[in-house]
TIVOFI-665179 format. One line per field, with one value per atom (N, C-alpha, C): x, z, y; residue number from 1. Coordinates in Angstrom, 1 decimal, m for minus. Layout:
BEGIN
east <- (X	...)
up <- (Z	...)
north <- (Y	...)
nr <- (NUM	...)
REM end
This chain:
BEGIN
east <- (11.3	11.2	12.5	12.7	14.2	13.9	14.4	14.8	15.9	15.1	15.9	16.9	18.2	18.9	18.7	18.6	18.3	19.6	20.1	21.3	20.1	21.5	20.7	20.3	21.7	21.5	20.6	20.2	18.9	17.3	17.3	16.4	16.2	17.2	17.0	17.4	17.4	16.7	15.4	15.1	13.6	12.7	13.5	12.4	12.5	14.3	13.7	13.0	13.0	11.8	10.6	10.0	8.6	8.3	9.1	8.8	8.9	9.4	9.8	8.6	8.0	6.5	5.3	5.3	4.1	4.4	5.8	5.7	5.8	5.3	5.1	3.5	2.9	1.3	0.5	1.2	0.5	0.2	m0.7	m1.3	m0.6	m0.7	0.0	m1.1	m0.8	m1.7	m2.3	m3.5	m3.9	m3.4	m3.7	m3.5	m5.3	m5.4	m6.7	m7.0	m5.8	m6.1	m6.5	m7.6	m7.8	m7.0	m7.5	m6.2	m6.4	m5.2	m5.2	m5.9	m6.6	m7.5	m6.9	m6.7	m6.1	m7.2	m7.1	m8.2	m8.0	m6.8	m6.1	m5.0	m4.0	m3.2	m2.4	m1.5	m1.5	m0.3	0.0	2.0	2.3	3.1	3.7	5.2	5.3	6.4	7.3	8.2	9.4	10.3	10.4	11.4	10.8	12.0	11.5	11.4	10.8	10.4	8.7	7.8	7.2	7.5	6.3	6.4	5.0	5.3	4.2	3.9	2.9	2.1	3.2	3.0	3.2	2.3	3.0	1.9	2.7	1.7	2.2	1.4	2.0	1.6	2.0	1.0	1.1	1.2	2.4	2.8	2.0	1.7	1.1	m0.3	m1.4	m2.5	m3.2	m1.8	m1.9	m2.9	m3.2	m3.8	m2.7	m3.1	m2.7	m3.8	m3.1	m3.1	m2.6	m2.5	m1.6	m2.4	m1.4	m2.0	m1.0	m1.9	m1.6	m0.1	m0.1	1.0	0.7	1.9	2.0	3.3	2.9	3.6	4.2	6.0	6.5	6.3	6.5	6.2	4.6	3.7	2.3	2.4	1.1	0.3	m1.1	m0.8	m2.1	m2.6	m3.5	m4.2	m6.0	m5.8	m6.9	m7.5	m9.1	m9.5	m9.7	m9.7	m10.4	m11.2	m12.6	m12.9	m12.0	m12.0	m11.2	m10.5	m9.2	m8.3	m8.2	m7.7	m7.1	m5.2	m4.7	m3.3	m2.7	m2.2	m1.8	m0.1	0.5	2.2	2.6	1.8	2.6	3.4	4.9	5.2	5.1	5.4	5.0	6.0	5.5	6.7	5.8	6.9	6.8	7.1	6.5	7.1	6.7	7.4	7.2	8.2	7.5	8.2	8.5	9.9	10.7	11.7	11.8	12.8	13.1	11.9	12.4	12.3	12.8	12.6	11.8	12.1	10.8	11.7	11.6	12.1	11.1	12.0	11.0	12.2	11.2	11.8	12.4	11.6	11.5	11.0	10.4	9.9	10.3	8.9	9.7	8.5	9.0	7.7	7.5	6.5	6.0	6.3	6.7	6.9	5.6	5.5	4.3	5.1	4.7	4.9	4.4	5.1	5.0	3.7	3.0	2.4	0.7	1.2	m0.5	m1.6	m2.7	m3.7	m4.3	m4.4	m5.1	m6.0	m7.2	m8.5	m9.1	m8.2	m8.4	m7.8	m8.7	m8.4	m6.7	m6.1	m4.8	m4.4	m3.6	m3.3	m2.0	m1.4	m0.1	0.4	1.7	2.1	3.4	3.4	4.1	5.3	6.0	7.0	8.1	8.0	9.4	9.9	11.2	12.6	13.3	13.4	14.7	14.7	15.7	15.3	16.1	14.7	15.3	15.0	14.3	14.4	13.2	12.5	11.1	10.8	9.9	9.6	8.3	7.7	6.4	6.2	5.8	5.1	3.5	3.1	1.7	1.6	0.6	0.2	m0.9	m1.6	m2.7	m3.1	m4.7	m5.2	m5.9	m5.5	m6.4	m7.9	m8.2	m10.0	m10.3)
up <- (20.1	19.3	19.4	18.3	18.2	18.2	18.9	19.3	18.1	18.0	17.5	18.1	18.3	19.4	18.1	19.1	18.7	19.3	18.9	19.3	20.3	21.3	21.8	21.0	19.9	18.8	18.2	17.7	16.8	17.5	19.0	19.8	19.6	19.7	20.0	18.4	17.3	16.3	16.1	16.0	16.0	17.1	18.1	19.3	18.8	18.1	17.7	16.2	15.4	14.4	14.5	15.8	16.1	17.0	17.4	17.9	16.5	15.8	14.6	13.8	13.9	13.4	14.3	15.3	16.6	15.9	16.3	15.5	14.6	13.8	12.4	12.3	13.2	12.9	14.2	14.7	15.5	14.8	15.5	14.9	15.0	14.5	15.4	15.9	16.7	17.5	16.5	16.8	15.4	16.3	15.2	15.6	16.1	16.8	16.8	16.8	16.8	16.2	15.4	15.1	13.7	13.3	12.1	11.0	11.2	11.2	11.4	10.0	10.6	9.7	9.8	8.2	8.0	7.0	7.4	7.3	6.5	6.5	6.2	5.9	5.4	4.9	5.6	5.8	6.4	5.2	4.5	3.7	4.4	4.6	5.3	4.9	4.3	3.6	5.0	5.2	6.3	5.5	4.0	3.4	3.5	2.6	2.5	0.9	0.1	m1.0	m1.5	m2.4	m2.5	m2.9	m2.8	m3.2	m4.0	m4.8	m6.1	m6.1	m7.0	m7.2	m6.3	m5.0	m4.1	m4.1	m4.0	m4.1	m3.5	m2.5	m2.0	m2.2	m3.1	m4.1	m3.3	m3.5	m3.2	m4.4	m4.7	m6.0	m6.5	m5.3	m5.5	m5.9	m5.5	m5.3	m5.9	m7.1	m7.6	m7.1	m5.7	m5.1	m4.6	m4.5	m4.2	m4.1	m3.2	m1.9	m3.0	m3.2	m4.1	m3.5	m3.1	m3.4	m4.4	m4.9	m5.8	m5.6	m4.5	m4.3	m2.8	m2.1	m0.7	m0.2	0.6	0.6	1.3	1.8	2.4	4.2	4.9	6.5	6.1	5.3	5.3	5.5	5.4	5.5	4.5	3.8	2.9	3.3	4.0	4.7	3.7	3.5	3.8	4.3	4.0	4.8	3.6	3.5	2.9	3.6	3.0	3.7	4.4	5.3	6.4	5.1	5.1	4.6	5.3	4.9	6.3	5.5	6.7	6.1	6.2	4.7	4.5	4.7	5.0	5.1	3.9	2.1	1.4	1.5	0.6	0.3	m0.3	0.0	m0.8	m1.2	m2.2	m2.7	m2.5	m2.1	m2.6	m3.0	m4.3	m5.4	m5.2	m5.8	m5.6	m6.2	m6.7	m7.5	m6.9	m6.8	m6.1	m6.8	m7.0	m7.4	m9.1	m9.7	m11.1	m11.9	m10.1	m10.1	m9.7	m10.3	m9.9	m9.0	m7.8	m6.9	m6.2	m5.8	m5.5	m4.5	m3.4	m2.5	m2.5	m4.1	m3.6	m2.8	m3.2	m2.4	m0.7	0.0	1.3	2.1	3.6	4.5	5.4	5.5	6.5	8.0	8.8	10.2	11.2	12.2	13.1	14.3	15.0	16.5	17.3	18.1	19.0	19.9	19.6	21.3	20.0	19.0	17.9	18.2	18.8	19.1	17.7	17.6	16.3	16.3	17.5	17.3	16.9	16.9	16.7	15.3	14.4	13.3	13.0	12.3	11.8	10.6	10.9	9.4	8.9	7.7	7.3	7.5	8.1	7.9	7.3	6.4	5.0	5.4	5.5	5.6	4.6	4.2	2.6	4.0	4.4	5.1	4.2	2.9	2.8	0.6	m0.1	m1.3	m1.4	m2.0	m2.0	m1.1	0.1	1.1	1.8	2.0	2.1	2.7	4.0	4.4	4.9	5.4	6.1	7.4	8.2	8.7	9.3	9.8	10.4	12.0	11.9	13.5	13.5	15.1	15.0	14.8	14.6	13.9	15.4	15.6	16.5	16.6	17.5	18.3	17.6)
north <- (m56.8	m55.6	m54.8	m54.1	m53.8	m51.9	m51.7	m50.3	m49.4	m48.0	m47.3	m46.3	m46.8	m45.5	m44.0	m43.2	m41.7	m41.0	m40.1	m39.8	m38.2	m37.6	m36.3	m35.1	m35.0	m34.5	m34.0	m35.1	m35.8	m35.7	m35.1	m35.2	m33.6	m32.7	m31.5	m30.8	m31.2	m31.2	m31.1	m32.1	m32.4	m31.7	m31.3	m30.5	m29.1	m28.6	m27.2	m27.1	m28.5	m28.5	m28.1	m28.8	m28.5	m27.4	m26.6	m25.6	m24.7	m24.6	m23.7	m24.2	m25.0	m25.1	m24.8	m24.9	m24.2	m22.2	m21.9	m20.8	m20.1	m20.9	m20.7	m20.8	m21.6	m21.5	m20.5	m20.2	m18.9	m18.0	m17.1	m16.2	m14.8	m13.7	m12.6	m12.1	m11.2	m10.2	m9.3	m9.4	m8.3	m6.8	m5.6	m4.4	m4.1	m3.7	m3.0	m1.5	m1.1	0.7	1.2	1.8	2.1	3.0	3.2	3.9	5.2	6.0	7.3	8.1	9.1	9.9	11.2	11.6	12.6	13.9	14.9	15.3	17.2	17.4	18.5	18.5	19.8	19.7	21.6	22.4	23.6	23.6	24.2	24.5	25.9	25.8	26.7	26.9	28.6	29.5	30.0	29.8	30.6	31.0	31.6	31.9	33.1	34.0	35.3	35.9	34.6	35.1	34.2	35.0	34.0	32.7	31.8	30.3	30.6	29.3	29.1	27.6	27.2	25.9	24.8	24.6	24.1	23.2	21.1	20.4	19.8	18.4	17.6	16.3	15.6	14.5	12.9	12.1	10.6	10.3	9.4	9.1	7.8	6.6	5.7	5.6	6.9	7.0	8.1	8.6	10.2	11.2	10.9	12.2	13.2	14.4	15.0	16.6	17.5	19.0	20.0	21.2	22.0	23.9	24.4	25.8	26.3	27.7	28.5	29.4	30.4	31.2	31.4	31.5	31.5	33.2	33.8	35.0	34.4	35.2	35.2	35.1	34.0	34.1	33.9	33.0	32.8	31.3	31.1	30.2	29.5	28.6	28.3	27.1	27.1	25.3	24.9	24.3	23.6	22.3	22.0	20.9	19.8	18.2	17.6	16.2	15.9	14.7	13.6	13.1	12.4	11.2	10.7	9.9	8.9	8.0	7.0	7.0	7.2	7.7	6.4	6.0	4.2	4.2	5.4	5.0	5.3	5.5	5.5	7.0	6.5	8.0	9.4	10.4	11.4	12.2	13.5	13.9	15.8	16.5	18.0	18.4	19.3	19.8	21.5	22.7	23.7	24.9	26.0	26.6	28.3	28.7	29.7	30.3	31.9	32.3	31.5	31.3	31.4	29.6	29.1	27.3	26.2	25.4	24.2	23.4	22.8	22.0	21.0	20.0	18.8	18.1	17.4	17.0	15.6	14.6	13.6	12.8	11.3	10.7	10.8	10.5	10.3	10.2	9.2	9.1	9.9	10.1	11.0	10.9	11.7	11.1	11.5	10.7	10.6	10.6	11.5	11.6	10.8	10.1	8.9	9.2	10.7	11.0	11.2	10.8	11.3	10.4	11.2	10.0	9.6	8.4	7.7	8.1	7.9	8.4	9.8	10.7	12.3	11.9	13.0	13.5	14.2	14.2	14.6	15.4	16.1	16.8	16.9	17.1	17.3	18.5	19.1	20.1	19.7	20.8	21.3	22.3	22.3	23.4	23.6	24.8	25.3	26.4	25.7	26.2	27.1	26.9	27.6	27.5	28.3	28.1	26.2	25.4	24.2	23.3	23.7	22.6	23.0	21.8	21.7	20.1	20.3	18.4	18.9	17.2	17.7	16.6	16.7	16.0	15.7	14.6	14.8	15.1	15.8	16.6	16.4	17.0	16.5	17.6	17.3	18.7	19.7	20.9	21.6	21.5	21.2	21.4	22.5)
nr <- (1	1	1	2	2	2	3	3	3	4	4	4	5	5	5	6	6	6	7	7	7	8	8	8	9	9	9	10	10	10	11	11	11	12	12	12	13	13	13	14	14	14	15	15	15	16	16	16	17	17	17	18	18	18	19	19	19	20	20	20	21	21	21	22	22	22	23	23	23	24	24	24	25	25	25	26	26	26	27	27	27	28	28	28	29	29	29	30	30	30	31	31	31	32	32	32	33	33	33	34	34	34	35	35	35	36	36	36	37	37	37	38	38	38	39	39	39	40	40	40	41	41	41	42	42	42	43	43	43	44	44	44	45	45	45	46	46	46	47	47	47	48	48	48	49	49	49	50	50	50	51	51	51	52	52	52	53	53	53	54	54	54	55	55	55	56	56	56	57	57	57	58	58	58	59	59	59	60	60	60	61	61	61	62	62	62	63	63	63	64	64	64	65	65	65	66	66	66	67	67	67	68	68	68	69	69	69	70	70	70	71	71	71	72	72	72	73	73	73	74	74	74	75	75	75	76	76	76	77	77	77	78	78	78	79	79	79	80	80	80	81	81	81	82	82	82	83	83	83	84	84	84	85	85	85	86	86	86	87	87	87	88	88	88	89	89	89	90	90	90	91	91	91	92	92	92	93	93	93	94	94	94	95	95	95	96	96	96	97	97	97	98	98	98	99	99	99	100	100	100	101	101	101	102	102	102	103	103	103	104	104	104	105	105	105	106	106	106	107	107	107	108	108	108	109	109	109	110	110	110	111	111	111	112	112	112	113	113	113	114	114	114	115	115	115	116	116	116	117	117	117	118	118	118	119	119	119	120	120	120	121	121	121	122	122	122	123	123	123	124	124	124	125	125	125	126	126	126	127	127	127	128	128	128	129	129	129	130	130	130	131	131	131	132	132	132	133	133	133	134	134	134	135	135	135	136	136	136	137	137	137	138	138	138	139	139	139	140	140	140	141	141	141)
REM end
């Protein structure tokens, strides 16, 4: 019977072939966290003029939060049925001094320390004429 020489090459090819296939058919680790539940919304004015039809819009999901007029140094929050918050982006729009401004898409940040299991809400902040972000917090007991 006649033998096939294999070079070492040709060995360690084929061994990192079949490793590159072992992982490729593994599984990943599922996540088992459930999804953060968002449950509210707070906008919050630090300027020193009013703000107007203030919304904060998922573009993907056209839901969206909106209050009417917000005083200077106030606060307009409310609550809505629990969310499960999917990562898409959002956008804030809001009108000051005469203009309509918008923040543009953008993701939301999550604090490294947010328990998943506790309910969560967005906070909204208008800094300044023009500039406005939000992120999620957890919601107070």
């Amino acid at each position: 019977m006649m033998q096939c020489p294999v070079s070492p090459i040709s060995r360690c090819i084929a061994a990192g072939f079949c490793i590159f296939l072992l992982y490729a058919c593994a599984t990943q680790p599922s996540n088992d966290m459930p999804p953060l539940q968002i449950e509210g919304v707070a906008m919050e004015n630090q300027t020193q003029m009013w703000v107007s039809a203030v919304r904060l819009l998922v573009p993907t999901t056209g839901n969206f939060v909106s209050c009417g007029n917000i005083a200077p140094g106030s606060i307009c929050s409310t609550t809505f049925p629990e969310t499960a918050y999917s990562g898409s982006p959002v956008e804030i729009t809001w009108s000051q001094g005469g203009q309509i401004h918008s923040t543009g898409q953008f993701k939301l940040q999550l604090p490294a320390d947010l328990a998943h299991d506790r309910p969560a809400m967005v906070r909204l902040v208008i800094s300044g004429q023009g500039s406005a972000g939000a992120m999620v917090v957890q919601r107070p007991d």
